[in-house]
C-alpha positions in Angstrom: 80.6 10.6 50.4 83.4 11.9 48.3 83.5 8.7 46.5 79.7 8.7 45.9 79.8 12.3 44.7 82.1 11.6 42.1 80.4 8.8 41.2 77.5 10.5 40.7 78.8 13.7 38.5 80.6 11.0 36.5 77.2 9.5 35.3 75.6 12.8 34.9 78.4 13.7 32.1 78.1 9.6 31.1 76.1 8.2 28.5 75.3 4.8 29.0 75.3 2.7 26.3 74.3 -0.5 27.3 72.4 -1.2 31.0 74.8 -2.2 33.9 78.0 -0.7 32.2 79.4 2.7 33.6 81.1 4.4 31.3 82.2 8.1 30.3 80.9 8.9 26.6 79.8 13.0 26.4 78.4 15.5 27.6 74.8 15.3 27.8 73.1 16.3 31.3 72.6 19.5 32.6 73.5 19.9 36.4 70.4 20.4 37.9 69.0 18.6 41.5 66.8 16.4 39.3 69.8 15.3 37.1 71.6 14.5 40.4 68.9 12.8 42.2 68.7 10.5 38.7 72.4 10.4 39.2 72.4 8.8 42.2 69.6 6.9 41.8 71.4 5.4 39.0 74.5 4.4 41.1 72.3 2.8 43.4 70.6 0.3 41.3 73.9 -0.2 39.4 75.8 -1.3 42.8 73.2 -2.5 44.7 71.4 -4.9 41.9 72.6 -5.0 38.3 76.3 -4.4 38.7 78.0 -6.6 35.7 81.6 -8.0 36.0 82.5 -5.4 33.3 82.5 -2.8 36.6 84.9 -5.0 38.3 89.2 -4.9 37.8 89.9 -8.7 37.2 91.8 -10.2 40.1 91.0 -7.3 42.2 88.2 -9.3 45.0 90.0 -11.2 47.8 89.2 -13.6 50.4 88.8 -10.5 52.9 86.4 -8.7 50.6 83.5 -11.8 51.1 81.3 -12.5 54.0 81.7 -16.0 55.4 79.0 -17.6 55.0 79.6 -17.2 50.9 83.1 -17.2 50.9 84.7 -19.9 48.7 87.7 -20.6 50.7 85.9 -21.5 54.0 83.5 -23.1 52.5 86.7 -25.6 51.1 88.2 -25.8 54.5 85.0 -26.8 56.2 84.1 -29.4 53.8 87.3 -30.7 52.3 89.8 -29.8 55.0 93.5 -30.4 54.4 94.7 -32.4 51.1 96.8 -33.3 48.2 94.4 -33.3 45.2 97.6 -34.5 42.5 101.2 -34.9 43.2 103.7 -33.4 45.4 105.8 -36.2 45.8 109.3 -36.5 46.3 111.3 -40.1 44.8 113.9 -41.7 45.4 117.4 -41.7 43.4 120.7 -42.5 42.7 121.6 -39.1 44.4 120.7 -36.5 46.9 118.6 -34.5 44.3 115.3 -35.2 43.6 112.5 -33.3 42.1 108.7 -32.6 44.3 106.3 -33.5 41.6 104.2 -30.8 40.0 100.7 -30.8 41.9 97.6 -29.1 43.5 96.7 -29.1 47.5 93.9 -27.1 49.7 95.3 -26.3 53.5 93.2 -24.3 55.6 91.1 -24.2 52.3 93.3 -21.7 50.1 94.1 -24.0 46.5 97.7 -24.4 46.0 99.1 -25.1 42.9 103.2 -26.0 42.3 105.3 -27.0 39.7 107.6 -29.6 39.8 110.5 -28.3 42.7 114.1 -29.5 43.1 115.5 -30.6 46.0 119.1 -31.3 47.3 118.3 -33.7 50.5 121.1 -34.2 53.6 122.9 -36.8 54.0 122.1 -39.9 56.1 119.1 -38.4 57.2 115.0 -38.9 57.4 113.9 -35.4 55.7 110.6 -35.3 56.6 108.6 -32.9 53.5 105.9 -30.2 54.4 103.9 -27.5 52.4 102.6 -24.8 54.4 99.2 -22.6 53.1 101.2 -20.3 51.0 102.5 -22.9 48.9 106.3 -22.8 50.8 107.8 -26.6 51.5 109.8 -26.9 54.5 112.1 -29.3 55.9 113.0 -31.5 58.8 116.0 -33.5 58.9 116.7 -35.9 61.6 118.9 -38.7 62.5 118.1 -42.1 60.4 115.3 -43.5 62.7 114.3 -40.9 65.2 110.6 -40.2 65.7 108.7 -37.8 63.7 109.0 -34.2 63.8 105.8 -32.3 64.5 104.2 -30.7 61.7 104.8 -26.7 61.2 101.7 -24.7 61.5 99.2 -24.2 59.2 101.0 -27.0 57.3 100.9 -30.7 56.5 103.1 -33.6 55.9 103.5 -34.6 52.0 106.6 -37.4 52.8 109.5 -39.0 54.7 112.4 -38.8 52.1 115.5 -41.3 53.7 119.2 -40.9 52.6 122.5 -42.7 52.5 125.7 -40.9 52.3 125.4 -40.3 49.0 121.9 -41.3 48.1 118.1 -41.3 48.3 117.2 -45.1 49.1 113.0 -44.9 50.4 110.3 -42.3 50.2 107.3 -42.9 52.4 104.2 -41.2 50.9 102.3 -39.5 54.1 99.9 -37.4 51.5 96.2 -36.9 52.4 94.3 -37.8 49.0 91.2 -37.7 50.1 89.1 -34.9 51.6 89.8 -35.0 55.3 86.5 -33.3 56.3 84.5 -35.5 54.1 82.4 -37.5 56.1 80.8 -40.5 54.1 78.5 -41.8 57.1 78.9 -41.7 60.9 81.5 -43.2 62.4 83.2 -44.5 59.5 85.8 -47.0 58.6 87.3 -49.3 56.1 90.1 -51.8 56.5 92.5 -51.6 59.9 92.6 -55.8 59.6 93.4 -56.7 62.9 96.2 -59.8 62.9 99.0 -61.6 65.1 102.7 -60.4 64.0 104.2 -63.3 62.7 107.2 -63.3 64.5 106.0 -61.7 68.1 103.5 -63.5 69.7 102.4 -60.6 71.9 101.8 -58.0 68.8 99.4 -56.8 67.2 99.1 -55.8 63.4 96.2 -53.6 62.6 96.4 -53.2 58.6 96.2 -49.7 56.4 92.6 -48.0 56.6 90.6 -45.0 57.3 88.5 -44.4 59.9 86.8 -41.7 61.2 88.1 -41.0 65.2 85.9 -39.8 68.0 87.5 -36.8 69.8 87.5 -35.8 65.6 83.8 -35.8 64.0 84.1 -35.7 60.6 87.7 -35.8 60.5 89.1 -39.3 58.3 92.2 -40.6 59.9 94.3 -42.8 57.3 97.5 -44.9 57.9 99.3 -46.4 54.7 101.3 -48.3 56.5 100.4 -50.9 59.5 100.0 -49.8 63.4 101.4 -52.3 65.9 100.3 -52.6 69.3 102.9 -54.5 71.6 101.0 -55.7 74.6 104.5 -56.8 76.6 105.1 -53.4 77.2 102.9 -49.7 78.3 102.0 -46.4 76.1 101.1 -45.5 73.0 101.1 -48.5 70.9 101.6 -50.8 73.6 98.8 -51.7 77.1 97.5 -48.5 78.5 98.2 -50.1 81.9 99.3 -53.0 84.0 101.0 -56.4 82.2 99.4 -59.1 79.6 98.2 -62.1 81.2 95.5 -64.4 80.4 92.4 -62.8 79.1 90.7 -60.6 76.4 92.3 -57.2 75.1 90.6 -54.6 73.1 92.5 -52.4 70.6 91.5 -48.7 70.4 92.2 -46.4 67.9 93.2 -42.5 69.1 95.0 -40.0 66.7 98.8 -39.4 66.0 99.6 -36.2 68.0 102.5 -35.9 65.8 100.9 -36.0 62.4 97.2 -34.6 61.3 96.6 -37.4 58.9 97.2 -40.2 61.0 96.3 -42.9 63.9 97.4 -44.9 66.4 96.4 -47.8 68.9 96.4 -48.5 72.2 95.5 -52.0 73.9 93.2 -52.5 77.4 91.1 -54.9 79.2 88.3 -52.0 79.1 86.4 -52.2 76.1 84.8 -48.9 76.9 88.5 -46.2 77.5 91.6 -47.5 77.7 93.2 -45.8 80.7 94.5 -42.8 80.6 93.4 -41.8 77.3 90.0 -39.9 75.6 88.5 -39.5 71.9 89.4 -42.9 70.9 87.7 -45.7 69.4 87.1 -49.1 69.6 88.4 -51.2 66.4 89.2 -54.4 67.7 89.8 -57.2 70.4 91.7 -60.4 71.2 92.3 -63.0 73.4 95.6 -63.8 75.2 96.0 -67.6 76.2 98.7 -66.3 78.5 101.0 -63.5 79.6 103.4 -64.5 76.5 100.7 -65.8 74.0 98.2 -63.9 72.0 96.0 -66.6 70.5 96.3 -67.3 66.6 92.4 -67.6 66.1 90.9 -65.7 68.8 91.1 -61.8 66.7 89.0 -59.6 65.4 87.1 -56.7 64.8 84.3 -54.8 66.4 81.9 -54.3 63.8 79.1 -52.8 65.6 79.7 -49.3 64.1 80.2 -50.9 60.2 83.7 -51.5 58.8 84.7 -54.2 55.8 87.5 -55.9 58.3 86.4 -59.5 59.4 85.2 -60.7 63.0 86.3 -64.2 62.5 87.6 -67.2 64.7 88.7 -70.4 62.9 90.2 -73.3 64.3 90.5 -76.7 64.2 93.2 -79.8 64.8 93.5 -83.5 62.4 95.9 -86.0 63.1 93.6 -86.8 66.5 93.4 -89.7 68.7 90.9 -89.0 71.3 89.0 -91.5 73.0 85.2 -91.1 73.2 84.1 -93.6 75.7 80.4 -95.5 75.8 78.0 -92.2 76.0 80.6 -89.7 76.5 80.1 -86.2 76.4 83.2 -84.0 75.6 84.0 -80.6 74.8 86.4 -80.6 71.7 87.2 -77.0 71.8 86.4 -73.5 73.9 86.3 -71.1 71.3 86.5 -67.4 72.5 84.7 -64.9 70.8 84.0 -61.1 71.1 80.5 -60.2 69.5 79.6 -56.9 67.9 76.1 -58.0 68.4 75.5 -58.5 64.8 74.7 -62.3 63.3 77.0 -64.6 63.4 77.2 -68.0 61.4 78.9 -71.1 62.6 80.6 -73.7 60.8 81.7 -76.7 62.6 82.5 -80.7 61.6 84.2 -83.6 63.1 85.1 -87.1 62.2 85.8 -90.5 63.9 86.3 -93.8 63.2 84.5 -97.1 65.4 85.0 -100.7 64.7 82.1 -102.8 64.8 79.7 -100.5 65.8 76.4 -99.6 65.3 76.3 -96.0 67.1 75.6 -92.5 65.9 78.1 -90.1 66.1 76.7 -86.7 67.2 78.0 -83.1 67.3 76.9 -79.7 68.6 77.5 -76.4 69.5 76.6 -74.9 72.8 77.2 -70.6 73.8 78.1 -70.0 76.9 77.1 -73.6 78.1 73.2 -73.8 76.7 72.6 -75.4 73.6 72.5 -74.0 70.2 68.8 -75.0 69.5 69.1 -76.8 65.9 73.2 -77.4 66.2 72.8 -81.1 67.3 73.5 -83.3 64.1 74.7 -86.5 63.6 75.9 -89.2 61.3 76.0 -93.2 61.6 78.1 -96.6 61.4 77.1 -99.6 60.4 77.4 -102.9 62.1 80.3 -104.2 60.7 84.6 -103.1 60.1 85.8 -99.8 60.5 82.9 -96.9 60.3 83.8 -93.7 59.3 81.6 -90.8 60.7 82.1 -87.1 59.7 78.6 -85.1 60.9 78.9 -81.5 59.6 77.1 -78.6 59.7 76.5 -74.9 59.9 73.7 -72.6 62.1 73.0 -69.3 62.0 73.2 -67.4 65.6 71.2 -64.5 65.5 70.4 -63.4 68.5 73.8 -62.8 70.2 74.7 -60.3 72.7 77.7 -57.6 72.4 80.5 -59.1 74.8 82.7 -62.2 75.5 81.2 -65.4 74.7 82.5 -68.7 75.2 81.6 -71.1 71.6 81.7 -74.7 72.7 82.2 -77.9 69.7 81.0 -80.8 72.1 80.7 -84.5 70.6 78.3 -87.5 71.9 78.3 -91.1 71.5 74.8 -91.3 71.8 73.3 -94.9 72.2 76.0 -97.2 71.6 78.7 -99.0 74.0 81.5 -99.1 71.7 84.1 -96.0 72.0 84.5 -94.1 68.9 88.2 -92.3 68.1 88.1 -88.7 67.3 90.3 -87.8 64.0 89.8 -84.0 63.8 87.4 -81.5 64.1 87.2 -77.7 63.0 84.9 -74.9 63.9 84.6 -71.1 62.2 82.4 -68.5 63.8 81.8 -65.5 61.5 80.0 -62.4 62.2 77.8 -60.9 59.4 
């Protein structure tokens, strides 16, 4: 009340010389009820609907002063979420020192902005870098190779900074670069290329990607570096339960409890939750042609959901000698394949060789024992020398069920009684 009285005997003894503007010029109304009624009236309309920013102390509104629902800084948490828009980097040299680049972030969406910062780093230690919503780094050293610290509150991870005894050999970038709440469409994903490791033949390699995680809606999970699942052993990045044997595996994605930026995977026979674990999501499967032996060709990913990484098996063998006696019916290869339920095309070819023959040399594809209508093809000899016979083709498969299929390259001597001799054969089933 005090406040508005002032207020009000200030405009009575205020000329006002443009509308919106409060300002004290002379002398020039008489105090009188009617003057003070106008008074007031005028403060009213001036704060309540044509205030200009000529009335307001630059640098004087806060975060505190603005409702939620129009207040700039939650409206950039809830639809950006936690990033590094430029910079704030850390490199590596031929010392301990090394300058934080110069850049801009949002946590908890208040805008951060930091010039470049230097830093002396311990010796023969992983520093792992933060920035916390006030702009302040902080740092974790541990030994060489430990596991990752957890990540101070109301914080996140810029980079993994690794020293000698007297210098800075590796940076690994863990920076969030693009908007972590940004949701491009449902369940979303890109990359996360599912392989076999190259030198263990019961790993996994899932490739760098995004992807957006179940028990997070909205929330982009991104790994710059591969995840490995190791199904000869149990936990987090391993089975979720029991021992690999003979069979199909499914790879789930869950997120990295110790960073906010980034995921994990966890192998099972369930393709629905691994054991043991919730909020994941399914990203890929393989098959295991024993309990030492994840199959070369049998991998891939679960595309149901979208996703740019391939569902693809390819296989084949040359260099054959395989005896296809008078009529004989054979199975050449049992590919095994996990379908999304999308489409899938089907490339397949063989070739033999008959001496003195007249036959036809026929090929097909069966799933799950019943013939691929269309698949059978076939190619002829002639009557005399060595015939060649490669029969070729490709079918598309589009009505295919989500699960484990069985993809069967069978060859026929038809109507002949002379045996033909296998040379190779290939097959490639590719989901669209």
């Amino acid at each position: 009340m005090r406040l508005l009285l002032v207020l009000c005997f200030s405009i009575m003894f205020t000329g006002i010389s443009q509308a919106g503007i409060i300002s004290y010029d002379q002398f020039t109304s008489a105090t009188t009820i009617g003057n003070l009624n106008t008074a007031v009236n005028r403060v009213y309309n001036e704060f309540n609907g044509s205030i200009t920013s000529e009335n307001i102390a630059n640098g004087t509104i806060t975060s505190s002063d603005i409702i939620a629902s129009s207040n700039p800084i939650v409206r950039d948490g809830e639809l950006i979420g936690d990033m590094v828009y430029t910079g704030l980097l850390p490199v590596t040299s031929t010392d301990l020192i090394s300058n934080i680049s110069a850049g801009t972030c949002y946590i908890n969406g208040n805008r951060i902005v930091k010039d470049a910062t230097a830093k002396t780093y311990t010796a023969s230690k992983d520093t792992w870098v933060f920035i916390d919503q006030n702009g302040a780094f902080s740092y974790s050293p541990v030994n060489n190779g430990a596991a990752q610290p957890d990540t101070p509150t109301n914080s996140i991870l810029l980079a993994k900074v690794v020293t000698d005894t007297d210098n800075i050999t590796s940076v690994t970038d863990y920076r969030q670069l693009t908007p972590s709440n940004l949701r491009i469409y449902q369940d979303y994903i890109q990359g996360c290329v599912l392989s076999r490791d190259a030198a263990t033949a019961t790993k996994i390699s899932i490739d760098v990607g995004e992807i957006e995680l179940g028990n997070t809606a909205g929330k982009v999970r991104r790994n710059i570096a591969p995840v490995y699942v190791d199904l000869s052993t149990t936990g987090r990045g391993a089975l979720d339960t029991g021992t690999l044997a003979a069979g199909y595996y499914y790879f789930h994605a869950i997120s990295d409890d110790a960073n906010s930026t980034n995921f994990e995977a966890i192998g099972s026979t369930s393709r629905t939750s691994p054991t043991g674990y919730s909020g994941t999501r399914l990203i890929g499967w393989c098959y295991a042609n024993s309990a030492s032996v994840i199959s070369v060709d049998a991998i891939g990913s679960y595309r149901a959901k979208g996703g740019d990484a391939p569902n693809l098996y390819a296989s084949g063998q040359s260099g054959l000698s395989v005896a296809l006696g008078t009529r004989k019916h054979i199975s050449l290869h049992t590919a095994k394949f996990y379908s999304s339920g999308r489409p899938v095309k089907i490339d397949y070819q063989a070739n033999g060789t008959i001496t003195n023959g007249t036959a036809d040399l026929t090929l097909e594809v069966s799933k799950d024992t019943s013939q691929i209508t269309g698949s059978l093809i076939a190619d002829s000899g002639s009557s005399t020398g060595t015939v060649y016979a490669n029969p070729s083709g490709h079918i598309i498969l589009r009505d295919i069920s989500v699960g484990e299929h069985n993809i069967d390259l069978v060859v026929t001597d038809l109507d002949d009684a002379d045996a033909w001799t296998i040379k190779g054969w290939s097959l490639m089933i590719e989901e669209l």
